[in-house]
C-alpha positions in Angstrom: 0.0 0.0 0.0 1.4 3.3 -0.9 2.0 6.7 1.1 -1.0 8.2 -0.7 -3.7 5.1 0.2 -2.6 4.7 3.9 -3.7 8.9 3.8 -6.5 8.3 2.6 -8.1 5.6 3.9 -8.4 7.2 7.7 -9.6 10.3 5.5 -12.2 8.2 3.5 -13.0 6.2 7.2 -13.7 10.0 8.7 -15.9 11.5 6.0 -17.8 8.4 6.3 -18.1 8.9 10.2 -18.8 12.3 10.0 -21.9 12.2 7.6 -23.4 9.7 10.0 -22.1 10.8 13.4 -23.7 12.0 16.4 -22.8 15.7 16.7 -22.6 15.7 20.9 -20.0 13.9 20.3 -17.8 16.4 17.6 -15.6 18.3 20.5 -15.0 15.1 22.9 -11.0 15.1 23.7 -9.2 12.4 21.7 -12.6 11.8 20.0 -13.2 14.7 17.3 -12.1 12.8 14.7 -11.1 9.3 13.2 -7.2 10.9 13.6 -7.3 10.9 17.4 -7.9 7.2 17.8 -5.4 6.6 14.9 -3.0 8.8 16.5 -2.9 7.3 19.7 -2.9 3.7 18.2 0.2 4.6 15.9 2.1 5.9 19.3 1.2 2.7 21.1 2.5 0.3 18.1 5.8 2.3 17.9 6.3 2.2 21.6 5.4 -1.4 22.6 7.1 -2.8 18.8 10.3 -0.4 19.0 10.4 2.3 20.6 9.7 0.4 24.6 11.7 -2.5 23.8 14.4 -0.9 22.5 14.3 2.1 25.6 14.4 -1.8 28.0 17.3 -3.6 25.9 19.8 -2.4 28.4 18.0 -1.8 31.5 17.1 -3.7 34.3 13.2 -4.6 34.1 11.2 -2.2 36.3 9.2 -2.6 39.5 6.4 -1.4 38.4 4.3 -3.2 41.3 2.4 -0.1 43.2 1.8 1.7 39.9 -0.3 -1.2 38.7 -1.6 -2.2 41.9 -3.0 1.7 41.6 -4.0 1.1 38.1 -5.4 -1.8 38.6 -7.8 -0.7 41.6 -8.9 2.7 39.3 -9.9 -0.3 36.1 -11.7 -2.0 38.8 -13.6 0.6 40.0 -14.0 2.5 36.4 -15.3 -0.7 34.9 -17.5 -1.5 37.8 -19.3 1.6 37.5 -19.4 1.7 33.8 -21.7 -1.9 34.1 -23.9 -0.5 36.9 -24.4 2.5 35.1 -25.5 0.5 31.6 -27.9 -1.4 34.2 -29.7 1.5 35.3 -30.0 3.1 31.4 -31.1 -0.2 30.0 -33.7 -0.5 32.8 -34.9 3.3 32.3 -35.3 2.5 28.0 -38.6 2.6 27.0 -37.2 0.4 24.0 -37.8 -4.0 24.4 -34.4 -5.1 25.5 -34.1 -7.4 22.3 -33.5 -4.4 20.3 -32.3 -0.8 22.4 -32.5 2.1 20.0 -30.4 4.6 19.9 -31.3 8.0 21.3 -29.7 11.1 19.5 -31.6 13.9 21.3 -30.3 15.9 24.6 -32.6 14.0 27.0 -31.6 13.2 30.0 -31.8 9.6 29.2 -30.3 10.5 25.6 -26.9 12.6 27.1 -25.9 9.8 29.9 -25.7 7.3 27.1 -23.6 9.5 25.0 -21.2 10.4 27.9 -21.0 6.5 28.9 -20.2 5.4 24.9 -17.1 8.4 25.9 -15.9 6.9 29.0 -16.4 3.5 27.5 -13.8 4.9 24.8 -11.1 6.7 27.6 -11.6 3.1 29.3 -10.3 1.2 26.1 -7.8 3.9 26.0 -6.5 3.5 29.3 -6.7 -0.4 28.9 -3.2 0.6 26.2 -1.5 1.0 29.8 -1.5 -3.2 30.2 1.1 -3.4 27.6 3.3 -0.6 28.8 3.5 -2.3 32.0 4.5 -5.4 29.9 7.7 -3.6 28.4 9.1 -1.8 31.4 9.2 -4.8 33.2 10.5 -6.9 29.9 7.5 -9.1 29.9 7.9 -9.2 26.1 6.4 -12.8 25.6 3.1 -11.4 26.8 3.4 -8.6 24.2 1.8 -11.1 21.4 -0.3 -10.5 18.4 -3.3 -11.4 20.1 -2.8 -8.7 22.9 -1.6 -5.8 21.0 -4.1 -6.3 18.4 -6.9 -6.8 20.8 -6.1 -3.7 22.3 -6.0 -1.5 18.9 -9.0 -2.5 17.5 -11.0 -2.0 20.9 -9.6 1.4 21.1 -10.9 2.2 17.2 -14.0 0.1 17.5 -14.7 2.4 20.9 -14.2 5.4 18.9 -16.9 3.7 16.0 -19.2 3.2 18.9 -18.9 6.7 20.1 -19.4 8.3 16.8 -22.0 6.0 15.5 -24.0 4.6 17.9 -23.8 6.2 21.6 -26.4 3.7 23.3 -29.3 1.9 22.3 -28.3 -1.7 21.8 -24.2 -0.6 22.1 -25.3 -0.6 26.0 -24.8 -4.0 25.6 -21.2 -4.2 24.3 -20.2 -2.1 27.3 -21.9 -3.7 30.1 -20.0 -7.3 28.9 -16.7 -5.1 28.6 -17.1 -4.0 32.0 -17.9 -6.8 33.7 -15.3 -8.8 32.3 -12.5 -5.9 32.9 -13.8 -5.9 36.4 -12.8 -9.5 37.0 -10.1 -9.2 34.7 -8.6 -6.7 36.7 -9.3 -8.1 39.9 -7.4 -11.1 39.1 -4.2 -8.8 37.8 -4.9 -6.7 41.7 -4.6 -10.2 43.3 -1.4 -11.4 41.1 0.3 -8.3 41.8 0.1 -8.7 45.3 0.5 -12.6 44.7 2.6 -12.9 42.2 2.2 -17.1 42.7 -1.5 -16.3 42.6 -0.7 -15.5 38.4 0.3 -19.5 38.1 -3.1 -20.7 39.6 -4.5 -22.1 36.4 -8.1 -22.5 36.9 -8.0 -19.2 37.5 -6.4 -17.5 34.3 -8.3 -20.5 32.4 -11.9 -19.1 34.1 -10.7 -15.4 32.5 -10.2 -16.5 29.2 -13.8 -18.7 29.4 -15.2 -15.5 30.4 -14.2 -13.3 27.4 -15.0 -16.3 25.1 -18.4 -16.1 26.3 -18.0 -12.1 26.1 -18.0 -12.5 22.4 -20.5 -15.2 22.3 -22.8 -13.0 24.0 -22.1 -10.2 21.7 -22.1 -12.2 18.3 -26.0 -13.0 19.5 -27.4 -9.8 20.8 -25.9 -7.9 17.9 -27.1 -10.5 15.5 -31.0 -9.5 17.0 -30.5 -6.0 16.4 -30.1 -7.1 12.3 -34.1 -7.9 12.1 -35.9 -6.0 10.0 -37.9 -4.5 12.8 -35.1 -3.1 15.0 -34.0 0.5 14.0 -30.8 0.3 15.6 -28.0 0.6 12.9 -27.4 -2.3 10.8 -23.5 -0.5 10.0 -22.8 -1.0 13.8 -24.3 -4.4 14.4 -22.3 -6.1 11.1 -18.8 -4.1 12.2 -19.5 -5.9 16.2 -20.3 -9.4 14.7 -17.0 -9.2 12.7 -15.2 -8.4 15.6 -16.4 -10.7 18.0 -16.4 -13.2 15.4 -12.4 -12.3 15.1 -11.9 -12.3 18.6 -13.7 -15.9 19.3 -11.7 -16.9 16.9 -8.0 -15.4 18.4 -8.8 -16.1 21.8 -9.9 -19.9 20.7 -6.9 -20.6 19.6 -5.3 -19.3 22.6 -7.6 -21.2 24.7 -7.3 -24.5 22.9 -3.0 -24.1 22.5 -3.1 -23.0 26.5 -5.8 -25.3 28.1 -6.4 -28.5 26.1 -3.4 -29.4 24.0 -1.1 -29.2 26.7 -3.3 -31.6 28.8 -3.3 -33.8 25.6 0.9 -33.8 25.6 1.2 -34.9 29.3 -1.4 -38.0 28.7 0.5 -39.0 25.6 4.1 -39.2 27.5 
């Protein structure tokens, strides 16, 4: 891909945004427009692919323990409220919970969705921190394809969300996201105070059960906002099937290469 199509794709990905997007949502920091998610995605690539580890090559890794024992207890608590919040909006819609729509007007009801789609976004933002914590302390194993792309595309996809579809059925994706970043970050509070707690295998293999089901969950109620009779946008519903297709599929394969062929190794020796 040339110079001149990598410009213009995030240009072409903008206008398109911007003919459909919400307005509340135009003069949001790191939201305005499609180059702010990009931005900030191009920065983390560079850091955690050349810039971090070759800052580390040298150095001692870091103990990084009571910054992400803090971290890790603001996640908690960010996520936590995030999913309560979703709770209370989706039992205040006057819309059949098989298909939310969306609500683009400065109610009350229609301006805490829009500022919960934001914080969803700064939340998938602040998730990029995971993998900095990864590099300073030379963790670079954990730095895989899986993770660092995971962690783009829920920062873009966020931004989608925001822009797009602030609410209605999106409540949805959120209140999963947050209560699975809840646990997950409960479980990274209790390793970094434990650091033998981070061998315990049922544990991590319960996590990535949990996400798997995330997506599962996800892939269906999205797929019920595509009938005919729901207004909720069909853009937003295909773009969250694709990804949580994607993501079943990535975080399969992890589970089966972590979980089960292992297991089937030792019974063979």
């Amino acid at each position: 891909m040339s110079f001149g199509s990598a410009k213009m794709f995030p240009a072409c990905v903008n206008n398109f945004v911007e003919r459909y997007a919400d307005s509340r949502s135009k003069n949001f920091f790191l939201a305005a427009t499609v180059w702010e998610p990009l931005g900030l995605i191009v920065v983390y690539l560079l850091f955690v692919k050349k810039i971090g580890p070759a800052l580390m090559e040298k150095r001692k890794p870091y103990d990084a323990k009571k910054w992400i024992i803090v971290f890790d207890i603001i996640q908690i608590v960010s996520n936590f409220y995030l999913a309560l919040k979703i709770i209370l909006v989706i039992s205040d819609s006057e819309s059949p919970i098989s298909c939310l729509e969306l609500d683009f007007t400065n109610s009350y009801q229609g301006t805490v969705q829009v500022h919960l789609a934001y914080f969803y976004y700064l939340l998938k933002v602040s998730d990029l921190m995971d993998t900095v914590f990864f590099i300073v302390k030379k963790n670079f194993r954990q730095v895989s394809y899986l993770h660092v792309f995971h962690h783009s595309l829920m920062v873009f996809m966020g931004w989608m969300g925001l822009k797009l579809a602030p609410g209605g059925h999106s409540a949805y994706f959120g209140l999963a996201n947050g209560v699975v970043h809840t646990v997950m970050y409960s479980y990274y509070l209790i390793c970094a105070y434990d650091t033998n707690f981070k061998n315990t295998l049922g544990v991590k293999k319960f996590v990535t059960q949990l996400q798997l089901v995330q997506f599962l969950f996800i892939f269906v109620i999205y797929a019920m906002a595509l009938r005919p009779s729901c207004g909720f946008s069909k853009i937003v519903s295909v773009l969250a099937i694709m990804e949580s297709s994607y993501f079943m599929y990535l975080f399969g394969n992890f589970y089966i290469d972590s979980y089960i062929r292992p297991k089937k190794g030792v019974k063979q020796q």
